[in-house]
C-alpha positions in Angstrom: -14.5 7.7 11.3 -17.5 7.9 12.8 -21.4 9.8 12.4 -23.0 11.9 15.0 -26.4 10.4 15.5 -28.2 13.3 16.3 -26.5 15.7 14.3 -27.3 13.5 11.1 -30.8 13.9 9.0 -29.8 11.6 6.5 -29.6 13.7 3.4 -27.2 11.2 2.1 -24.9 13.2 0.7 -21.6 11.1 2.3 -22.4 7.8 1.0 -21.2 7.6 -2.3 -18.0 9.4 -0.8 -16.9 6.6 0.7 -14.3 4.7 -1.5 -14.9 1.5 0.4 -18.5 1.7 1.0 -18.4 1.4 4.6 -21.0 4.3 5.1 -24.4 2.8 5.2 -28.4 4.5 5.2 -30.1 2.6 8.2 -33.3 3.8 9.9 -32.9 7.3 8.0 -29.7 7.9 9.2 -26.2 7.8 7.9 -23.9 4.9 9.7 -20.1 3.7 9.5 -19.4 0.3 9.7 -16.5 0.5 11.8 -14.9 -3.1 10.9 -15.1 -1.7 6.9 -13.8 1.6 7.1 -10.0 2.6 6.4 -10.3 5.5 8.6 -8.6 7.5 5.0 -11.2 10.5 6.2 -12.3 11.4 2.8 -15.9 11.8 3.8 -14.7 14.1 6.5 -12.5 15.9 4.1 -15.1 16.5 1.2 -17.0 18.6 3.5 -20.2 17.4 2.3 -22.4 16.9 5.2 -24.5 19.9 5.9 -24.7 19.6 9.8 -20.8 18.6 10.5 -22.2 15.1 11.7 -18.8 13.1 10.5 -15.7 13.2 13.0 -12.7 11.5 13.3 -12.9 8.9 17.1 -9.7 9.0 19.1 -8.2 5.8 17.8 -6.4 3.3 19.4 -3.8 0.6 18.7 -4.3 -1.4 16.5 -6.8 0.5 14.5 -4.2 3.2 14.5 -2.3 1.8 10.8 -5.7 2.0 9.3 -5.3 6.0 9.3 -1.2 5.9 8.7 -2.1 3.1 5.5 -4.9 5.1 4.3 -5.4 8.7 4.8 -3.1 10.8 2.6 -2.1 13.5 5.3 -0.9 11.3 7.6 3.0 10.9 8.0 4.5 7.9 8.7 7.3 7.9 11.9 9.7 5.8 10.2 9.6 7.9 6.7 8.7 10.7 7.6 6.7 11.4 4.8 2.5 10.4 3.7 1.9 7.5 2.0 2.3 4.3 1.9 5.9 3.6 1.3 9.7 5.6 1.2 10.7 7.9 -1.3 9.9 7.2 -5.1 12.8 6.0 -7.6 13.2 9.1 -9.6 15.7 10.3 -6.1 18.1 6.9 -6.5 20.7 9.4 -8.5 20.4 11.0 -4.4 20.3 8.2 -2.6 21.6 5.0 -4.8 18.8 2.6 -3.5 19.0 0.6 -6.6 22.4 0.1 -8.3 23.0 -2.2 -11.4 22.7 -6.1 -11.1 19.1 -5.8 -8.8 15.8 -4.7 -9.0 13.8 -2.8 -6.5 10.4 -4.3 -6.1 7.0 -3.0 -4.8 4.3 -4.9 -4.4 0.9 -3.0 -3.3 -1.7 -4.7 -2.0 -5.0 -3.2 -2.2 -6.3 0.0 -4.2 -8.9 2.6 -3.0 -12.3 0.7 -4.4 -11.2 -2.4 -3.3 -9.3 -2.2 -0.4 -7.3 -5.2 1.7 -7.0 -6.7 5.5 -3.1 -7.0 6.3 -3.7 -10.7 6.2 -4.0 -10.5 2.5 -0.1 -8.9 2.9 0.8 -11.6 5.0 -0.1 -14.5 2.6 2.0 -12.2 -0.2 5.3 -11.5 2.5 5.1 -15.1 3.6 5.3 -16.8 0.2 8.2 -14.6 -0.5 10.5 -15.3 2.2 12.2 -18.0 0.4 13.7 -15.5 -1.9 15.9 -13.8 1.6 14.7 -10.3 1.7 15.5 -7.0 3.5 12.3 -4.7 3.9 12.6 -1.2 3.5 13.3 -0.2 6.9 11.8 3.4 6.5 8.7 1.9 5.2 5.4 1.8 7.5 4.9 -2.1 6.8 8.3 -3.4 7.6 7.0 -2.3 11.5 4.3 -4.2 11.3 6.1 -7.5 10.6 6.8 -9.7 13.7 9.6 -11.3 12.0 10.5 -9.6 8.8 12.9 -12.5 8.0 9.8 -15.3 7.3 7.2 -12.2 6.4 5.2 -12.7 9.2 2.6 -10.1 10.7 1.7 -9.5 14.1 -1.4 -11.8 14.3 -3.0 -8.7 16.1 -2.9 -6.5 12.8 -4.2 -9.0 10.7 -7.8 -8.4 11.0 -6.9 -4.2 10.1 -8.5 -3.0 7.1 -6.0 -0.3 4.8 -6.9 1.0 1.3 -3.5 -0.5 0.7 -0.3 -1.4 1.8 3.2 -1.7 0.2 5.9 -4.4 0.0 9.3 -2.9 -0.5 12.8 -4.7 -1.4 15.3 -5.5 -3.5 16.6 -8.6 -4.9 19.2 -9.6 -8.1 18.1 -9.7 -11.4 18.2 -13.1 -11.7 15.5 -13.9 -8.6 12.9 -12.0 -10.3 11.6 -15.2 -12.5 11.1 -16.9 -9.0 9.9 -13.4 -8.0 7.3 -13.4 -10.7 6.7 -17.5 -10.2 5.8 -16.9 -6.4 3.1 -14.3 -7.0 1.7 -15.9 -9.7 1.4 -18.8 -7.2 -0.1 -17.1 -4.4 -2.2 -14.7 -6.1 -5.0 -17.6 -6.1 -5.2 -17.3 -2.4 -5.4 -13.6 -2.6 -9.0 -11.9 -1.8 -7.8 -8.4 -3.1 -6.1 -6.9 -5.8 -2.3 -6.2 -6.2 0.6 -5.1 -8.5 4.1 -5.5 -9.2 6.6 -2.4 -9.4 9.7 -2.9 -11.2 12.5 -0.8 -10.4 15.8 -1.2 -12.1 18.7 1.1 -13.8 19.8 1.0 -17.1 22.9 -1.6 -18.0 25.9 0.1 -19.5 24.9 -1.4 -22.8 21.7 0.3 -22.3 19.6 -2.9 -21.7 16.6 -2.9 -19.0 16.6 -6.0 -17.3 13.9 -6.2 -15.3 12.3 -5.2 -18.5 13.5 -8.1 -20.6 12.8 -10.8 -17.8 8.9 -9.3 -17.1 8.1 -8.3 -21.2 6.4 -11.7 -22.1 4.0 -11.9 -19.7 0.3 -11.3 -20.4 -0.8 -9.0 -16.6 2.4 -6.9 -17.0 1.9 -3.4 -18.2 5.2 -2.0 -19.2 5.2 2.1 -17.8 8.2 4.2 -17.1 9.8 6.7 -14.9 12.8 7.5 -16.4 15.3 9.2 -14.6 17.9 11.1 -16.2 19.9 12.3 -13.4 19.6 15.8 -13.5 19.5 15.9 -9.9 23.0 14.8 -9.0 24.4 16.4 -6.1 27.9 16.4 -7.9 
């Protein structure tokens, strides 16, 4: 995103708009700092400035996943669909992404506030590779990964700034202790904020593993979807 210079008269109205603070008051006018903004376009979407200064530059590769990771209206080419990752859990009585035994995982790196640099994600993706994991192929970030195997990013996206980014997989109930080891491990070499999605189905004796495994620990905040499977096809 960018300011007009001579359109602006620095009423200020788009700064506190920003929700990473990239929009600075210098010399009585309005400026974006380009290397801190997410390109989300909420300051062009609240409509607030009173001489249409704000506009969205033609971008370019790499800068490009800073606009797919963090402006809602965007649409992703290998979902499909805005946002940051694939379809929620409450279709899996659709599509069967997570059957019993394994837990679907999602970590997200970086809220709107806060924000992250894909290198944060890399330290996260890079730690986890000894646990063997497939990506979600239909999410954005799996792309972006030169080899998805070790959770290495293309060194030239690690510099991009995204209100956040997702980490999507699955792995057997019994890895998630190591799951929940690793993160706890690398989260003191993390200069953002994450958190842990838990995905998993109910146990014919009703039991919620994921659930059981995650319950005693102090950061986890035990929320639900549940599902009841009034969507089946048949």
């Amino acid at each position: 995103m960018q300011i007009n210079q001579e359109k602006c008269i620095g009423c200020k109205n788009c700064i506190p708009y920003c929700p990473v603070t990239a929009i600075k008051f210098r010399d009585k006018k309005a400026v974006i700092e380009l290397d801190e903004c997410v390109e989300c376009g909420v300051c062009e979407r609240a409509e607030i400035c009173p001489t249409d200064a704000i506009y969205r530059q033609e971008l370019e590769w790499p800068r490009t996943i800073r606009y797919i990771m963090s402006d809602v209206l965007s649409i992703a080419e290998e979902s499909q669909i805005s946002g940051r990752g694939t379809e929620e859990m409450k279709t899996n009585e659709l599509t069967n992404r997570f059957t019993r035994g394994e837990a679907g995982v999602g970590i997200e790196v970086g809220r709107p506030g806060v924000a992250t640099r894909m290198s944060e994600v890399d330290k996260i993706s890079r730690a986890l590779a000894e646990l063997n994991i497939k990506y979600e192929t239909c999410n954005p970030v799996t792309s972006m990964m030169e080899d998805p195997d070790k959770g290495i990013f293309k060194d030239i996206l690690l510099d991009e700034r995204v209100l956040s980014a997702i980490l999507e997989f699955k792995v057997p109930n019994e890895k998630i202790p190591r799951l929940i080891e690793i993160l706890q491990e690398v989260e003191k070499e993390i200069d953002t904020v994450f958190s842990l999605d838990l995905i998993c189905r109910v146990e014919e004796d009703d039991t919620l593993p994921a659930i059981e495994i995650a319950k005693d620990l102090t950061w986890v905040s035990i929320n639900g979807k549940t599902n009841i499977g009034i969507g089946r096809a048949n």
